[in-house]
FILOGU-258024 format. One record per residue: x, y, z of N, C-alpha, C in turn; residue in three letters. Coordinates in steps of 0.2 Angstrom, whole numbers, plus 5000, padded with zeros to 4 digits. Example, Ala and Ser with C-alpha at 12.3 -4.5 7.8 and 13.67 -1.06 7.14 Angstrom:
2
506649725039506249785039506649845039ALA/506449895035506849955036506450005039SER/
//
This chain:
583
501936475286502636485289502636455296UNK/502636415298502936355303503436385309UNK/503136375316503936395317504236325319UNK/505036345321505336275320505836305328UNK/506036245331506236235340506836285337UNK/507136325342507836335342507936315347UNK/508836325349508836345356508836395360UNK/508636385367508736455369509136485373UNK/508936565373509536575376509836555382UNK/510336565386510336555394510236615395UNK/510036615403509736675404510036675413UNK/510336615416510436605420511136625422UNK/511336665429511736685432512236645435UNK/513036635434513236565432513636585439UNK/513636655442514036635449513836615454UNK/514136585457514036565467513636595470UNK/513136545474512636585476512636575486UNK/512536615487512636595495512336545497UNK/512536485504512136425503511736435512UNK/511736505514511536535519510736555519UNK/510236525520509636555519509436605522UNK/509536645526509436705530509736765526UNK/510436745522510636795521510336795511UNK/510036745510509936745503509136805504UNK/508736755509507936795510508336885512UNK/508836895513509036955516508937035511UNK/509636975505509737005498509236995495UNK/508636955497508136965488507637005490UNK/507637015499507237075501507137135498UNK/508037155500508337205499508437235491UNK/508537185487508437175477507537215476UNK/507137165481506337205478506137255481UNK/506537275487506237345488506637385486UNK/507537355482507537445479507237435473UNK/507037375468506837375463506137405462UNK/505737405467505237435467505237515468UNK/505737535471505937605474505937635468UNK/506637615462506737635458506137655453UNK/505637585453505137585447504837655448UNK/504437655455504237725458504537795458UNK/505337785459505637845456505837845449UNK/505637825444505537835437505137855435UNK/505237905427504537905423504137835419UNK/503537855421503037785417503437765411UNK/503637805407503937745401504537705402UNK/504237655397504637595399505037605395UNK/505837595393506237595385506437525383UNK/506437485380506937415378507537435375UNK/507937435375508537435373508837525375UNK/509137545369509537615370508737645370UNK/508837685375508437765374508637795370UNK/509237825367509137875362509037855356UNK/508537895353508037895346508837905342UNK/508437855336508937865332508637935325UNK/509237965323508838035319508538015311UNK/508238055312507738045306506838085307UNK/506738085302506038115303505438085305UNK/505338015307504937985308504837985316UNK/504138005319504038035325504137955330UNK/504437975334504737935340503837895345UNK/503337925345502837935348502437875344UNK/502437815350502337775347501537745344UNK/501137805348500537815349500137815342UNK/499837775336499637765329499137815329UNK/498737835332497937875333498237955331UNK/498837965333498938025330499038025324UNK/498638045320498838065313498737995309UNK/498837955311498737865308497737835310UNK/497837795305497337775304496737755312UNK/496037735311495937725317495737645317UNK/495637605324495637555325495037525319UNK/495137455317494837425315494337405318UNK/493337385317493137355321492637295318UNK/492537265322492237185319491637185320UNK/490937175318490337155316490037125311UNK/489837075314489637025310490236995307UNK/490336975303490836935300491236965296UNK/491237045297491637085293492037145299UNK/492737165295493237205299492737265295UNK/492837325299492637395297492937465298UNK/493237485294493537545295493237605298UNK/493137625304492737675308492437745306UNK/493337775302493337825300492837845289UNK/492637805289492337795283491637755282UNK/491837715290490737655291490937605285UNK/491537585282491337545276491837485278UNK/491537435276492037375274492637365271UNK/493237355278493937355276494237285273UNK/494437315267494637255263495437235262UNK/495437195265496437185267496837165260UNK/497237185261497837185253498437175258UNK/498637125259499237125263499737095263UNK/500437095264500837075261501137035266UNK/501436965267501836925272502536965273UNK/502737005280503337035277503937005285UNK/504436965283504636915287505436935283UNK/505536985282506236945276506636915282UNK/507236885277507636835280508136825277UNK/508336855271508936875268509236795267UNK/508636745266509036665266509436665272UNK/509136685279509736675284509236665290UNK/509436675297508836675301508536715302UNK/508036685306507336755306507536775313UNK/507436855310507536905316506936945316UNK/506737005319506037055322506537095314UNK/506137095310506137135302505937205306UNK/505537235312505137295312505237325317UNK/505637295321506137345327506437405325UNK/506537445329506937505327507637495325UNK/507937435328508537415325508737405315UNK/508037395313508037355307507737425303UNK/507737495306507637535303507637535297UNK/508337555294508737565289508237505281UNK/508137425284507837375277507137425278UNK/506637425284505737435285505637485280UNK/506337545282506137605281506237615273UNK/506637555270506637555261505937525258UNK/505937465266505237405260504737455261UNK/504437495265503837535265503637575261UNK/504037625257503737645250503637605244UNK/504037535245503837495241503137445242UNK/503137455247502237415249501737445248UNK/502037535250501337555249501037575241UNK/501537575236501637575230501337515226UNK/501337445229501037405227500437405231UNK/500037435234499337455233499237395242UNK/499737395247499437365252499337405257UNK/498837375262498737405265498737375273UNK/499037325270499237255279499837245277UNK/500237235284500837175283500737145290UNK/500737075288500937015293501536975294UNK/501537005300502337005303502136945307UNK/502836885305502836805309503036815315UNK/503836845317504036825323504336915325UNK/504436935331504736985332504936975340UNK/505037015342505637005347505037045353UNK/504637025359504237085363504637125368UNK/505537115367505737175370506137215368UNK/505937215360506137295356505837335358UNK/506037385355505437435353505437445346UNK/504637455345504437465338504137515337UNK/504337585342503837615338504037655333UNK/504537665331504837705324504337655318UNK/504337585318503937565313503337565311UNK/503037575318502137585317501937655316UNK/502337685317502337765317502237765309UNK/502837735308502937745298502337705297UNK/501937665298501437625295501037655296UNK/500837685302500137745303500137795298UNK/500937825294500937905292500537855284UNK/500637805284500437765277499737735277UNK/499437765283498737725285498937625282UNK/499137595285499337535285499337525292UNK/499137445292499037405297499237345297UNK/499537315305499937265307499637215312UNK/499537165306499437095309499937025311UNK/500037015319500536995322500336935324UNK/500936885322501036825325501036825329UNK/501036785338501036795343501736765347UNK/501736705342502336645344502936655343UNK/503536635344504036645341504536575341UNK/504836585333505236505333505636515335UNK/506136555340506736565341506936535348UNK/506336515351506436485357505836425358UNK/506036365359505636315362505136315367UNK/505136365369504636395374504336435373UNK/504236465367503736525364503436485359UNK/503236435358502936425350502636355355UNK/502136325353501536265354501936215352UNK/502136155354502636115354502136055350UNK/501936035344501636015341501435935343UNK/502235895344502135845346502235815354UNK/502235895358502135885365501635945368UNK/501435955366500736025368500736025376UNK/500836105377500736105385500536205386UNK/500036225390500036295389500336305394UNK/500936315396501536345402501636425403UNK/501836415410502036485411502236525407UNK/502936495404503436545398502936535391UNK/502636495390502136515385501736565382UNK/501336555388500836615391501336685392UNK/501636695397502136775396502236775391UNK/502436745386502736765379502136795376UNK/501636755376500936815373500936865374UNK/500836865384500536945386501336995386UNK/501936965383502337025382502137055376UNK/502036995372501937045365501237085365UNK/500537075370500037125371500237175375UNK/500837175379500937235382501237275378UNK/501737265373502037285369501837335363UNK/501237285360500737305355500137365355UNK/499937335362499037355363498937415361UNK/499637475361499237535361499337545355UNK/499337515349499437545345498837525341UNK/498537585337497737585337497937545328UNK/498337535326498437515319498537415319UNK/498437415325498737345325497837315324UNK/497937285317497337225316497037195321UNK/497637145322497437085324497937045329UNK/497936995332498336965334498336895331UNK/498936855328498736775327498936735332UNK/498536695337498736645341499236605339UNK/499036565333499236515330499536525324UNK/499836485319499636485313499936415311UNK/499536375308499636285306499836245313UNK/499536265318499736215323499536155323UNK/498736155324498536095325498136075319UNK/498636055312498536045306498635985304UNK/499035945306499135885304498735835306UNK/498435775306498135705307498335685314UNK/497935655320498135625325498435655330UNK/499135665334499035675339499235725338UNK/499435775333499635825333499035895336UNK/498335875332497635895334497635895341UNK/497935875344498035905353498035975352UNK/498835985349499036065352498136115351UNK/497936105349497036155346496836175353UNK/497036105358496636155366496936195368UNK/497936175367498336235367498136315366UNK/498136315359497836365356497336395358UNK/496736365359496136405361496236415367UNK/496636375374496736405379497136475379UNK/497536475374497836555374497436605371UNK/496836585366496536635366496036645371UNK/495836605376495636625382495936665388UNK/496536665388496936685391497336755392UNK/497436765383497536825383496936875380UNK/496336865379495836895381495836895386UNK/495836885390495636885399496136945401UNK/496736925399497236985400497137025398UNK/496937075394496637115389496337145393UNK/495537125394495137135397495437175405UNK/495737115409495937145416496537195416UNK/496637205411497437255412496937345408UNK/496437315404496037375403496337375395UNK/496437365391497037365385496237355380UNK/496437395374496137385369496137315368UNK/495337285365495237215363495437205357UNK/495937195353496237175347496137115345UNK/495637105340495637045339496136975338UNK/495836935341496336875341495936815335UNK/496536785333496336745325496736675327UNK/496636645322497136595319497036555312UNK/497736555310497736545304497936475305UNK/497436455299497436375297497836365289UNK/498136315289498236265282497636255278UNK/497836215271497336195268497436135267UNK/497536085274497536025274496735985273UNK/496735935271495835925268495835885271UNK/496135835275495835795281495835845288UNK/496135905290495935935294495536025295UNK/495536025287495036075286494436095292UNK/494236065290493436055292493336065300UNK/493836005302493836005312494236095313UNK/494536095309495036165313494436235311UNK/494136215307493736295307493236275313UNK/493036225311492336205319492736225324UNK/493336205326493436205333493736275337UNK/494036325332494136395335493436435335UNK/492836395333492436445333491636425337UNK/491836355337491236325341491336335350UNK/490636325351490536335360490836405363UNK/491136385369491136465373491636515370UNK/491136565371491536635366491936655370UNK/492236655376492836675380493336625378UNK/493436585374494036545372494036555361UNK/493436565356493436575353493836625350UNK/494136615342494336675339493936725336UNK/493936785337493836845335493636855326UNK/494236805324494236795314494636725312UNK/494436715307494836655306495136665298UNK/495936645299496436665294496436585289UNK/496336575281496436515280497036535273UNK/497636475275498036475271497836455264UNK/497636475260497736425255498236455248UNK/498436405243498636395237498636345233UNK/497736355232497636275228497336335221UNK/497336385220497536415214497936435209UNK/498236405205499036405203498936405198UNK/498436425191498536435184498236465183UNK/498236515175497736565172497236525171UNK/497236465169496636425167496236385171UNK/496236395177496036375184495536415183UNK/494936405187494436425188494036455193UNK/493536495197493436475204493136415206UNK/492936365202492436295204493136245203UNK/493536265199494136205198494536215202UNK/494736275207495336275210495036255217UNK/494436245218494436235224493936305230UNK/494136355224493936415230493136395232UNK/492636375227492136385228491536355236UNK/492336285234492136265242492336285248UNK/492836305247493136325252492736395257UNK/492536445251492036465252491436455256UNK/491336425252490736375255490736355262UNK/491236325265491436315272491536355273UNK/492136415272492136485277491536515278UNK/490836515274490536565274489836555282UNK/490136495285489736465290490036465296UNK/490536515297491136515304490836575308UNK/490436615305490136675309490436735312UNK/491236735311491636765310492036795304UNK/492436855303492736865301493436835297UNK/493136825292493836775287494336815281UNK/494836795282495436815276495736755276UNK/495836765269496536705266497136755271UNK/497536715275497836735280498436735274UNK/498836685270499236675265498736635258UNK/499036685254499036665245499436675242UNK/499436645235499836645232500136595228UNK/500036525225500436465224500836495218UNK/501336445219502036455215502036395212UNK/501836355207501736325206501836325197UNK/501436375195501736435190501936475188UNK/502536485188502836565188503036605182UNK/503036675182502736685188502236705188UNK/502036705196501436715197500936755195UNK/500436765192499936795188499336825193UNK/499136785199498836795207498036795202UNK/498036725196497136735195496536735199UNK/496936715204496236715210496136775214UNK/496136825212496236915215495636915213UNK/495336925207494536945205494036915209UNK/494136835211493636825214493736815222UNK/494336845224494436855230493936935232UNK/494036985227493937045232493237065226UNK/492737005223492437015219491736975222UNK/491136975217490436935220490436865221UNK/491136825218491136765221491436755226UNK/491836805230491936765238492136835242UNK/491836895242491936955243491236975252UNK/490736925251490336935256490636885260UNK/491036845260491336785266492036825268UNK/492536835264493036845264493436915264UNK/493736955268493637015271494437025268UNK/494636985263495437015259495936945259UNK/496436955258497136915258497736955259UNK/498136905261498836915263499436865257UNK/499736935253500036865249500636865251UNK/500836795251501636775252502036775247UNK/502636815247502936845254503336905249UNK/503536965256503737005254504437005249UNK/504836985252505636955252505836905245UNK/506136875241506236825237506636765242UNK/506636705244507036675250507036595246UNK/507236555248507336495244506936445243UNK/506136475247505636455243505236505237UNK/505536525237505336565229504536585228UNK/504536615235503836655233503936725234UNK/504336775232504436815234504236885228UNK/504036935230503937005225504537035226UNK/504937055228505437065229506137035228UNK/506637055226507437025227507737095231UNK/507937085237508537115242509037085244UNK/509637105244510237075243510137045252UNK/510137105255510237085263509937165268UNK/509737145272509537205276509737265274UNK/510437265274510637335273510537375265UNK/510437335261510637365256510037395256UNK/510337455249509837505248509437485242UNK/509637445237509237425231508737355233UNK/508137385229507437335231507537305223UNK/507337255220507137235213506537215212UNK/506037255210505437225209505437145206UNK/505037105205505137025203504437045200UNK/504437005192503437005188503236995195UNK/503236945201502736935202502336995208UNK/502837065206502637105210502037165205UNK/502337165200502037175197501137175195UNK/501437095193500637065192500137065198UNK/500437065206500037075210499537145211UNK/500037195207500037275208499337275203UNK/499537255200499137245193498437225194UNK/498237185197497837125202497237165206UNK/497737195210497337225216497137315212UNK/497537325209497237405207496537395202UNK/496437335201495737325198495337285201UNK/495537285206494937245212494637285214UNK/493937285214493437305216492937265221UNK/492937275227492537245232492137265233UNK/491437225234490837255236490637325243UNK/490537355242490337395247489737385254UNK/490037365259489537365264489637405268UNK/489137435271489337485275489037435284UNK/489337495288489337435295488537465297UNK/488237515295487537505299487037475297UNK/487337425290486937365287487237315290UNK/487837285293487837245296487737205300UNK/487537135299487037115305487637055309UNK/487537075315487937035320487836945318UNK/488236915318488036825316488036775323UNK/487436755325487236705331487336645328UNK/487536625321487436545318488336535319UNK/488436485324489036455324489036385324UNK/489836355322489736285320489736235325UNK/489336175326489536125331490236115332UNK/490436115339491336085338491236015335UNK/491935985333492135925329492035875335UNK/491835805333491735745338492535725338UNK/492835695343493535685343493535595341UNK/493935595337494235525334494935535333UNK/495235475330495835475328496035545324UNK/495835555320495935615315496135675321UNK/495335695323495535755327495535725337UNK/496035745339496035735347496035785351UNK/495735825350495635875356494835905358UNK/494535915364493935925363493935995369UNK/493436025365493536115367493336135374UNK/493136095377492836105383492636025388UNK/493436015392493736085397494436095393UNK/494436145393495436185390495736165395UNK/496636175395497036165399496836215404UNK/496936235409496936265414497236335412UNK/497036405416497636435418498336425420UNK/499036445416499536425419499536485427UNK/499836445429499936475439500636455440UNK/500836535439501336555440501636555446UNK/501236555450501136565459501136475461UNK/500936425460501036385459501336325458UNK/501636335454502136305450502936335455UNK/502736385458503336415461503136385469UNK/502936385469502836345477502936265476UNK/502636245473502836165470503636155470UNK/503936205468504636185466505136205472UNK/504836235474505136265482505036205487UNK/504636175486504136125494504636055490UNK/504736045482504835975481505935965480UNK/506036035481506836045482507036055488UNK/506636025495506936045501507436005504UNK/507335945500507835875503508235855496UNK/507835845490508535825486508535885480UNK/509035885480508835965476509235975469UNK/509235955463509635995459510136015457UNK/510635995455511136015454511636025445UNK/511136075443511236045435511736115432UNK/512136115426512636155424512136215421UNK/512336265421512036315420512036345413UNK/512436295408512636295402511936235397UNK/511736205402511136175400510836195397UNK/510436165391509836185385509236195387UNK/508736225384507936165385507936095384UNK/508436085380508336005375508635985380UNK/509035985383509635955388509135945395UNK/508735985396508535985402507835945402UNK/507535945397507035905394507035845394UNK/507935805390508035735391508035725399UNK/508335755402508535725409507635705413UNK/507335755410506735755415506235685411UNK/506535695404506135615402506435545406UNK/507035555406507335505409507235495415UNK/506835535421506935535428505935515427UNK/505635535422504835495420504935425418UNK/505435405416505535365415505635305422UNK/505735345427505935295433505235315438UNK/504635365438504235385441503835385439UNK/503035415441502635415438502535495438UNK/502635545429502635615429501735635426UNK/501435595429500635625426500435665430UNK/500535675436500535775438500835825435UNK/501435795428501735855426501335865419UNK/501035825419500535825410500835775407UNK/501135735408501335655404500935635402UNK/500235625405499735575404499135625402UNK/499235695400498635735397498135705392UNK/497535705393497035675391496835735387UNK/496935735381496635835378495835795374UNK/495735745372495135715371494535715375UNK/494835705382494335725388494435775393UNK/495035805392495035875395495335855401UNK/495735805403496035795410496635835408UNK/496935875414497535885413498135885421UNK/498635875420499035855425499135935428UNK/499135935436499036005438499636045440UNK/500236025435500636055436500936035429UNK/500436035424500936035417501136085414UNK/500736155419501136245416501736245416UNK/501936195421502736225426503336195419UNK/503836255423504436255418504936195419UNK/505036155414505436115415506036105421UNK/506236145422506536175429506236145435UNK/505736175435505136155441504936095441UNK/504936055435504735995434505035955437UNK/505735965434506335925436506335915443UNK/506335975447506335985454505635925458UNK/505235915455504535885455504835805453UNK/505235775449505335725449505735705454UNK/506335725453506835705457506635695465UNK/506235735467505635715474505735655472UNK/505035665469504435585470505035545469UNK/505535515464505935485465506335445471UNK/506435515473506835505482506435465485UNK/505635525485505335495492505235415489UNK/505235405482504735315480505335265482UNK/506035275483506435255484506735265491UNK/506335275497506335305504506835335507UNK/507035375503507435435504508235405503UNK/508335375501509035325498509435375495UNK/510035395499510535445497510735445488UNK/510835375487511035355483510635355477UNK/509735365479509135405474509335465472UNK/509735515475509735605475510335595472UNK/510735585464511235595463511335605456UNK/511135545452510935535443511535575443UNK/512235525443512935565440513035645444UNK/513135655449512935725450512435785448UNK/512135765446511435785444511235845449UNK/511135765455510635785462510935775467UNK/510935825472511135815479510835825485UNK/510635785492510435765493510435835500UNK/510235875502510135915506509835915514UNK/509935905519509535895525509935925532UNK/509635905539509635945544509736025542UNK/509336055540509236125538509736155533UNK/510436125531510936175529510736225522UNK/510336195517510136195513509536215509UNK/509236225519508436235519508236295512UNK/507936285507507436325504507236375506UNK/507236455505507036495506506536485501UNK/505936545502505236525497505436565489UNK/505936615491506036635483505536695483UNK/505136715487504636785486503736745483UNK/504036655487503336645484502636655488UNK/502936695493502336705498502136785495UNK/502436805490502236875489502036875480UNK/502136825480501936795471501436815468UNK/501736865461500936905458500836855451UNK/500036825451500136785445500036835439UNK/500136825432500036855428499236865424UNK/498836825428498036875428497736845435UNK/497836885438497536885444496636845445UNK/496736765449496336755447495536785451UNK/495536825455495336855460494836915453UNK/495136915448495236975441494636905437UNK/494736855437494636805430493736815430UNK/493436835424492836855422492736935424UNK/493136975425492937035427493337095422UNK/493137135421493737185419493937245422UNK/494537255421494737305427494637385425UNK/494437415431494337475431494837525429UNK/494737565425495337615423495937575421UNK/496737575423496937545418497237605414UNK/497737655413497937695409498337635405UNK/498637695400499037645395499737695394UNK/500137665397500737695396501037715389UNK/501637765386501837785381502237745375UNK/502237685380502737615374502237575373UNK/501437575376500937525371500837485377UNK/501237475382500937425389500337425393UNK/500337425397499937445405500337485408UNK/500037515411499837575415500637555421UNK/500637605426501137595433500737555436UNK/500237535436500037465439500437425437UNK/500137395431500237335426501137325427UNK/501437375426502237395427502537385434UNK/502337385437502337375446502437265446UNK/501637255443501437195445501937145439UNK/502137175434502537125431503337115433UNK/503437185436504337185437504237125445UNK/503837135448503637105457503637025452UNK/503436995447503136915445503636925441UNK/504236965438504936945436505436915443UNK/505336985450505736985454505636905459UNK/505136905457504836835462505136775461UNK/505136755453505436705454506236705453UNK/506536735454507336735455507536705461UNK/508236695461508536685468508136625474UNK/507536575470507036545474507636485476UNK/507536455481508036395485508636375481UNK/509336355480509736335477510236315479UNK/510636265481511136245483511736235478UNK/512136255480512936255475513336205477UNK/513336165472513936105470514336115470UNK/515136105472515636095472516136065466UNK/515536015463515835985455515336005451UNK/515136055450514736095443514836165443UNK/514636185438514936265437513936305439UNK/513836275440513136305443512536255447UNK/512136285449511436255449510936295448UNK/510436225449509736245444509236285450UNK/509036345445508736395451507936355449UNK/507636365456506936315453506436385450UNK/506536435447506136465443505436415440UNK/504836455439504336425438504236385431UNK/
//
């Protein structure tokens, strides 16, 4: 399941900004000492939306370990149940509904009412995971981990989201950005405490296709560097990070080498593989494929599951490949499956038919059945965790040719949030930006290809070399930032020609101080892993009641919200806004 660009929201404040530097530095003062004031005079919990609990029996405390099961852990190439020493064997079920309309967070406290139907019905067909694709990191969830703890059930979570083009790995433009990277570490802050939470997925079929697509993979692995490192310094349980791959056959092979080869500080924790090359009773394990495919996973040195199963291909589904998924042909490599998909949607892979969120009736579908059927006579091997042994054999990464184009070492950089914000402050001082506030990503995007078009943008990552690991040193920055960075270099390559700082009213031209740039609080800029922090873990580190970091972590992220606000701006006379040079 793919994500696919939306647009996104605006988020931009569309009235008149004062064009008085003293008094703007005066108010953004005044904004972060009462907003810190305030943080300090409230309680640690954070809330997202309404505070008041909606009624019902299921405990508000979001906290899994009470009464819910305990965290999974990894050894050797298998997950393991703590409370039992034995090898956890995943039965899990894709659960994304979409009612054939768009994808919303299925597991919010909002979406109470569908969770709290479909969860008797998961646990009844014998699961014990759902993998959940997109969610929203500023709901709260803890009404539904609460319900999946009282079920001993555990949540494997996509990291990305297709709701906005700035949350998701841009397939045919890969870049690890600021807004990238925060979209992860909100969903870790979000998650962390929840001792039921498997796994995390970085990816899932990003860098699966031929050619240049195979870039996005340093993306990916720099995010699993990344947010491991934020993990680690924020103090937060290490929840494994994964990535699920397709079963493309010309990119099989490079994609399991490449999240698993070379330095364990950017490597996956488990590796998810999509397949459905299973599809009839009369299939085989040597005919469908599995045997090889086996065969390659069992050399990853990591923990593996079929991240999605299941082919439709036959219906309905019969799930012939269940025996020798959780049996002696592929039971010591393979640590379970996740079958697609909970919901019936218009790809017709569903156990289910629900009319729409709200309703109260579920329909089972045979192929709910037959899966039930499947799994209550699976029998997997029994390993216990004091037999097993930790695995040192990992695979060479992939040589880079046409096929695959990315090479694991060196990754894109840390995004520098602190950085990016000073750049766009120092390159807005003289022509500055003047764009509608009703502007897209897509919108803002074209402009800035257009204005590459007239300069050279290979400091912005135009010219990123992911074959050799060269990367442009401002290619985290926000589009926004970008823009600000082009429209410069333009000016200045055209000797500062009034008539250079305009594109249509676009850009206008700022000078003898009227418009001078205040720094936006870039001189008090906290980045989001402190590099002073990078290879180290931090000391203590509580964990707050909604699953984040501690009043530290809560102090440092509202200071790297309030920061980049209100940074230099001038207001146009013929535009209904300007563009704030945010990072």
């Amino acid at each position: 399941m793919s994500p696919s660009p939306a647009t996104p929201r605006c988020d931009h404040d569309a009235r008149p900004r004062s064009t008085h530097p003293r008094l703007r530095r005066a108010l953004f003062a005044a904004l972060l000492v009462l907003a810190t004031l305030l943080l300090l005079a409230s309680p640690p919990r954070v809330v997202h939306g309404d505070p008041t609990p909606e009624p019902g029996p299921i405990p508000a405390d979001p906290v899994a370990s009470k009464g819910g099961p305990p965290a999974l852990e990894i050894k050797g190439n298998h997950f393991f149940d703590l409370s039992s020493g034995q090898r956890f064997a995943i039965k899990g079920v894709a659960y994304q509904p979409r009612y054939r309309g768009d994808v919303i967070d299925p597991i919010s406290n909002a979406q109470r009412t569908a969770w709290e139907r479909d969860l008797p019905v998961l646990a009844s067909l014998g699961a014990n995971v759902v993998r959940v694709y997109d969610i929203d990191a500023a709901a709260p969830h803890d009404q539904f981990m609460a319900a999946l703890a009282e079920r001993n059930m555990y949540l494997l979570l996509d990291m990305a989201s297709a709701k906005s083009p700035l949350h998701h790995v841009d397939r045919s433009d890969p870049h690890l950005t600021v807004e990238l990277l925060d979209r992860y570490l909100h969903v870790v802050d979000a998650f962390a405490g929840y001792s039921n939470v498997l796994g995390f997925l970085i990816g899932n079929e990003v860098s699966d296709s031929t050619g240049t697509s195979t870039r996005s993979a340093a993306v990916v692995r720099g995010l699993v560097r990344d947010v491991r490192q934020y993990i680690k310094v924020t103090g937060k349980r290490a929840i494994p990070l994964g990535y699920a791959a397709s079963d493309n056959a010309a990119t099989r092979i490079p994609n399991m080498q490449f999240y698993t080869c070379g330095a364990k500080d950017s490597t996956v924790d488990f590796y998810g593989a999509n397949i459905y090359s299973w599809c009839a009773a009369n299939q085989t394990f040597e005919t469908s494929g599995y045997v090889d495919r086996t065969k390659e996973l069992a050399s990853l040195g990591v923990p593996v599951l079929l991240s999605e199963f299941g082919c439709n291909i036959v219906t309905p589904r019969t799930f012939p490949d269940v025996p020798s998924i959780y049996g002696p042909d592929m039971d010591a490599v393979v640590d379970g499956a996740i079958a697609y998909e909970y919901t019936e949607e218009d790809n017709r892979y569903g156990l289910v038919q629900v009319a729409s969120a709200s309703a109260t009736d579920v329909t089972l579908l045979p192929d709910f059945t037959n899966l039930k059927n499947q799994w209550s006579g699976a029998k997997p091997t029994s390993i216990s965790m004091t037999s097993a042994k930790s695995s040192t054999s990992r695979p060479q990464c992939p040589g880079v040719d046409d096929t695959w184009m990315a090479t694991a070492s060196p990754l894109p950089p840390t995004p520098s949030k602190c950085a990016c914000q000073k750049m766009a402050v120092e390159a807005g001082r003289e022509c500055r930006a003047t764009l509608p506030f009703n502007w897209t990503y897509t919108e803002k995007a074209a402009f800035l290809g257009d204005l590459c078009g007239k300069v050279s943008c290979a400091d912005l990552g135009s010219a990123d070399d992911f074959a050799s690991g060269q990367y442009g040193k401002y290619g985290a920055c926000s589009v926004d930032a970008k823009i600000a960075w082009a429209l410069n270099a333009y000016y200045e390559a055209q000797k500062k020609d009034a008539s250079a700082c305009n594109f249509g009213g676009k850009a206008m031209v700022v000078k003898n101080g009227s418009g001078t740039a205040d720094d936006g609080g870039a001189a008090t800029c906290v980045e989001m892993i402190p590099p002073e922090m990078l290879g180290t873990k931090a000391e203590g580190g509580t964990h707050d009641s909604d699953g984040g970091a501690g009043r530290e972590g809560m102090l440092a992220r509202a200071a790297m919200t309030l920061a980049v606000v209100g940074v230099g701006v001038i207001v146009s006379s013929s535009v209904a806004g300007v563009l704030p040079f945010a990072v």
